[in-house]
C-alpha positions in Angstrom: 12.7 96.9 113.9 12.6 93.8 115.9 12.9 94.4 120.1 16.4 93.6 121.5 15.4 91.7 124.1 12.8 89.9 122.4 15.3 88.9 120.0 17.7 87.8 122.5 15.4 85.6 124.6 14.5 83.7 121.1 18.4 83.3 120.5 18.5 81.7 124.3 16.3 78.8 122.6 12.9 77.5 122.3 12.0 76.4 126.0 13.3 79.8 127.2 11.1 82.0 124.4 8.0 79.9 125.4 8.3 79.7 129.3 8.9 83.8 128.9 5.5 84.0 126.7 3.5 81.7 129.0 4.5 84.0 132.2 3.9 87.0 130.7 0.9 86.7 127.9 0.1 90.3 128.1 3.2 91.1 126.0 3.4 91.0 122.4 6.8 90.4 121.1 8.0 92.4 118.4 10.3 90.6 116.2 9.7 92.6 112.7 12.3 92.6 110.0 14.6 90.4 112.5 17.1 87.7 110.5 15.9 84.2 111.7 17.5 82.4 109.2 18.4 78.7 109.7 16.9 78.9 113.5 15.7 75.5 114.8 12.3 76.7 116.0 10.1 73.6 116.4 6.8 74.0 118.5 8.2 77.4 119.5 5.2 79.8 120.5 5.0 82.7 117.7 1.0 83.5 118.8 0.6 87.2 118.2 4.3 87.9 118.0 5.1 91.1 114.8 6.9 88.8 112.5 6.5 91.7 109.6 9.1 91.3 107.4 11.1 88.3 109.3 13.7 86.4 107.6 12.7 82.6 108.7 14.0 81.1 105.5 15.7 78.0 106.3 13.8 77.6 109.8 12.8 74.7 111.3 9.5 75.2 112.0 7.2 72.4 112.8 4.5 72.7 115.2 5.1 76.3 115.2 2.3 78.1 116.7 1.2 81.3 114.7 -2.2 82.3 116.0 -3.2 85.6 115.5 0.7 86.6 114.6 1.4 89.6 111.7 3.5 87.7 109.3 3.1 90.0 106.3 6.4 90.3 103.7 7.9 87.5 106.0 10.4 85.2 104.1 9.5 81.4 104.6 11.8 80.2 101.5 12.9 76.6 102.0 11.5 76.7 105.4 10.0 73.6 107.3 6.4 74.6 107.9 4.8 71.1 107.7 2.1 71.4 110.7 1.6 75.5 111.0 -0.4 77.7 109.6 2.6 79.1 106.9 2.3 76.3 105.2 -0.5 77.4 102.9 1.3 80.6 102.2 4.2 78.8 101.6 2.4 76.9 98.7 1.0 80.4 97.8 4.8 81.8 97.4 6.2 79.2 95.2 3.3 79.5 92.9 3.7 83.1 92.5 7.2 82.9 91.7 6.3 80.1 89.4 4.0 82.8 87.7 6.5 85.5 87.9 8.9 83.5 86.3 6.5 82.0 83.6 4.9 85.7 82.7 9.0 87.0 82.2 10.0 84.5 80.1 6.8 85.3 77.3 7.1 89.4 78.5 10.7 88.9 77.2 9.9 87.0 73.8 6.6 89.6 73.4 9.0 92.4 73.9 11.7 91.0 71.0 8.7 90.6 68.6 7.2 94.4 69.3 10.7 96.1 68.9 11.6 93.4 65.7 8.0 95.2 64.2 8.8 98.7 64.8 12.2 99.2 63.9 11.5 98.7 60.0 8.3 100.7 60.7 8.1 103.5 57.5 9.2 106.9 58.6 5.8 108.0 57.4 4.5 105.8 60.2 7.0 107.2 62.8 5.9 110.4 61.9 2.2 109.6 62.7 3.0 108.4 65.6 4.9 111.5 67.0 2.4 113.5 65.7 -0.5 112.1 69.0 2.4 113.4 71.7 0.7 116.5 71.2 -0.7 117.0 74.3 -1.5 119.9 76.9 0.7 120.2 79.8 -2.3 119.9 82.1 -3.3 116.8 80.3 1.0 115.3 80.7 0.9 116.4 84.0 -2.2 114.4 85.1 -1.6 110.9 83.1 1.7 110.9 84.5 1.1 111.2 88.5 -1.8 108.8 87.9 1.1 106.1 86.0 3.7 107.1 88.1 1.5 105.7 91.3 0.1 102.6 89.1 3.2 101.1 87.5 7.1 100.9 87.8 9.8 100.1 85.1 9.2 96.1 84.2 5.7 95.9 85.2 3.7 93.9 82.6 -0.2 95.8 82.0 -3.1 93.9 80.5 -6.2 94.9 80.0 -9.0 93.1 81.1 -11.9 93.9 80.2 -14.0 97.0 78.7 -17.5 98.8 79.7 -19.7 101.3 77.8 -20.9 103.7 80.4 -22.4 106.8 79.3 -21.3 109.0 81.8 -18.0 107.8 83.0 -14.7 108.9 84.5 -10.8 108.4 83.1 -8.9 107.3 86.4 -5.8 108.2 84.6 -6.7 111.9 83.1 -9.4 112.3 85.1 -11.9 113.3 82.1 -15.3 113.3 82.2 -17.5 112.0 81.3 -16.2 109.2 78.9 -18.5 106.2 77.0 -15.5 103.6 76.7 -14.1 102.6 79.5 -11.3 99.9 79.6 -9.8 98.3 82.7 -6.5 97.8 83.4 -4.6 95.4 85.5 -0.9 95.6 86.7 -0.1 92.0 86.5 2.4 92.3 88.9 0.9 94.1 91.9 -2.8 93.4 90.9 -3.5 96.9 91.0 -6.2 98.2 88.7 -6.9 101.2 86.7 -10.1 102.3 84.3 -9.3 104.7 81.7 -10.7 105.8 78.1 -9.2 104.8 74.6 -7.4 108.4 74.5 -5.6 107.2 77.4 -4.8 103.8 76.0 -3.2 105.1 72.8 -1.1 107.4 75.0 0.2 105.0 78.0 2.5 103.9 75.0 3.6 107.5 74.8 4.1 108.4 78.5 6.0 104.9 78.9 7.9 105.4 76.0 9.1 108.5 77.1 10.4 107.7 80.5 12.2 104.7 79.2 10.0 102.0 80.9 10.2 98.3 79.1 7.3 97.2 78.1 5.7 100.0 77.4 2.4 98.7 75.7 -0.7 97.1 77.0 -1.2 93.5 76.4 -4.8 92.9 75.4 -6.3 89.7 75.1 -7.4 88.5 71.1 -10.8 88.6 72.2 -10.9 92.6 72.3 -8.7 93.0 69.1 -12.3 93.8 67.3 -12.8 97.5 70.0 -9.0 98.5 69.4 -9.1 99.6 66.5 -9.5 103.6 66.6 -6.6 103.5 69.5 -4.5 101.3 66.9 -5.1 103.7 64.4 -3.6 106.8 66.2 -0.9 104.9 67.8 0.0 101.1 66.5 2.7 100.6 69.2 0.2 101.2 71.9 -1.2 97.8 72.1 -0.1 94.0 71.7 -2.4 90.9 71.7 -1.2 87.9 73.7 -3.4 85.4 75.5 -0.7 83.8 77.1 0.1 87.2 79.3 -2.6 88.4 80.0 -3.8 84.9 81.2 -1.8 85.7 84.6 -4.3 88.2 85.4 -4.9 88.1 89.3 -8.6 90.3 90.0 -11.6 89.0 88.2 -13.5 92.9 87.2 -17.0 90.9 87.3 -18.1 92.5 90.3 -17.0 95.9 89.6 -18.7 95.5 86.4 -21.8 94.1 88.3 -21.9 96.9 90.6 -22.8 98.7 87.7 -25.0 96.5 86.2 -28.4 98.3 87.8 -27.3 101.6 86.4 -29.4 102.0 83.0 -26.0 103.9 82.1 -24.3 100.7 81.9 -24.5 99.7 78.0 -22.7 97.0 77.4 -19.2 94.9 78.9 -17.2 92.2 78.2 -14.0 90.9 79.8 -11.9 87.8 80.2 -10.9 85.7 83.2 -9.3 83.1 84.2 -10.0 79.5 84.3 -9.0 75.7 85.2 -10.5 72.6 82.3 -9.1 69.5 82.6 -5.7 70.8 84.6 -5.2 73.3 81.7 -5.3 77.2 82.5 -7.1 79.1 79.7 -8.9 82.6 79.4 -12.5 82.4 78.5 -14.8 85.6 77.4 -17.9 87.0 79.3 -19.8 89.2 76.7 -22.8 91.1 78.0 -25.3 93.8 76.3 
């Protein structure tokens, strides 16, 4: 919470805020989570102050001087940052809302086509499919703390990449050792996971149960060809679409290359993203 009197030397206006800071520099103001909105603060002195969590949308704030300030979660939306150091996050904002809005939209119309498949799905099939839910408790218990701490209702998972490594670990079941590993990226936090195939073809299951939409991974077409023992065991665990997992934020090469001295490591491949001639696309690493 911001200070009260902090706050209320700001509200008395620029000149007072900065005469107060240059008198007394060993003071660091703490104006986290305060409501700034609309505030004409031109050239006002914001070096070192807590801004964490600030409202400054709407502020005037040319000039504004933000050395060495904590401005994480601080809301600069429609804000006039032209000559201060926000201005680059400002830039940073819009495009991830761009994003955001851009990976909803094809989530949504991947979503329609997934649940358009599987409701005329043969009860044969359904019957398969309830058939892999078969698991211990200890095994339940495990893959869901391990989801519960990776991804929330609405978050969008791709995987991006795979590795053979002979003796590996399931960061989801915590099995070892495992051969196949494939990494996971929560496209909306950037968080990643590595986990094995058996943990693939049940994410589907675990999701599926709580209710969470989507509850698939989105794999990119390039991998299609090493999905198909998880596809056979569970077909609703996975769907293939470029144009999701394209807004993948961690390029995996250098925890894949971390590895890459270990004779363990057999083979990898994985996608990121890149930038020809103003057009995004995904292009594919392959290493043996």
């Amino acid at each position: 919470m911001a200070n009260i009197e902090h706050f209320s030397l700001l509200a008395k206006g620029i000149s007072v805020w900065n005469e107060w800071r240059n008198n007394n520099p060993e003071i660091i103001p703490d104006l986290s989570d305060a409501n700034l909105q609309g505030m004409y603060l031109e050239c006002v002195n914001f070096e070192k102050v807590n801004l964490t969590g600030a409202n400054l949308s709407q502020c005037k704030l040319r000039w504004a001087r933000f050395d060495g300030a904590a401005i994480d979660n601080i809301n600069i939306e429609e804000a006039d940052v032209v000559n201060t150091a926000l201005a680059s996050i400002l830039i940073k904002q819009k495009t991830e809302k761009e994003r955001q809005k851009k990976l909803t939209r094809q989530s949504q119309e991947t979503f329609k086509r997934y649940i358009q498949n599987f409701n005329i799905q043969s009860l044969e099939q359904q019957k398969k499919n309830a058939e892999i839910s078969g698991f211990s408790r200890d095994y339940q218990k495990a893959i869901e703390e391990s989801l519960k701490a990776f991804i929330h209702d609405g978050d969008d998972v791709a995987c991006i990449g795979y590795y053979v490594y002979e003796y590996g670990y399931c960061e989801m079941c915590g099995h070892k050792p495992i051969k196949w590993h494939y990494i996971l990226e929560n496209l909306r936090n950037c968080s990643q996971i590595h986990i094995g195939s058996e943990c693939v073809q049940n994410f589907q299951v675990i999701l599926s149960k709580w209710g969470y939409r989507p509850e698939y991974i989105v794999f990119p077409n390039c991998l299609k060809p090493y999905t198909r023992w998880i596809l056979d065991k569970n077909p609703q665990a996975i769907v293939f679409n470029d144009d999701i997992v394209i807004h993948l934020n961690k390029d995996c090469e250098e925890t894949i290359k971390s590895m890459s001295n270990n004779n363990q490591l057999k083979h990898y491949r994985y996608v990121k993203r890149t930038n020809y001639e103003g057009i995004e696309k995904l292009i594919m690493v392959d290493r043996f």
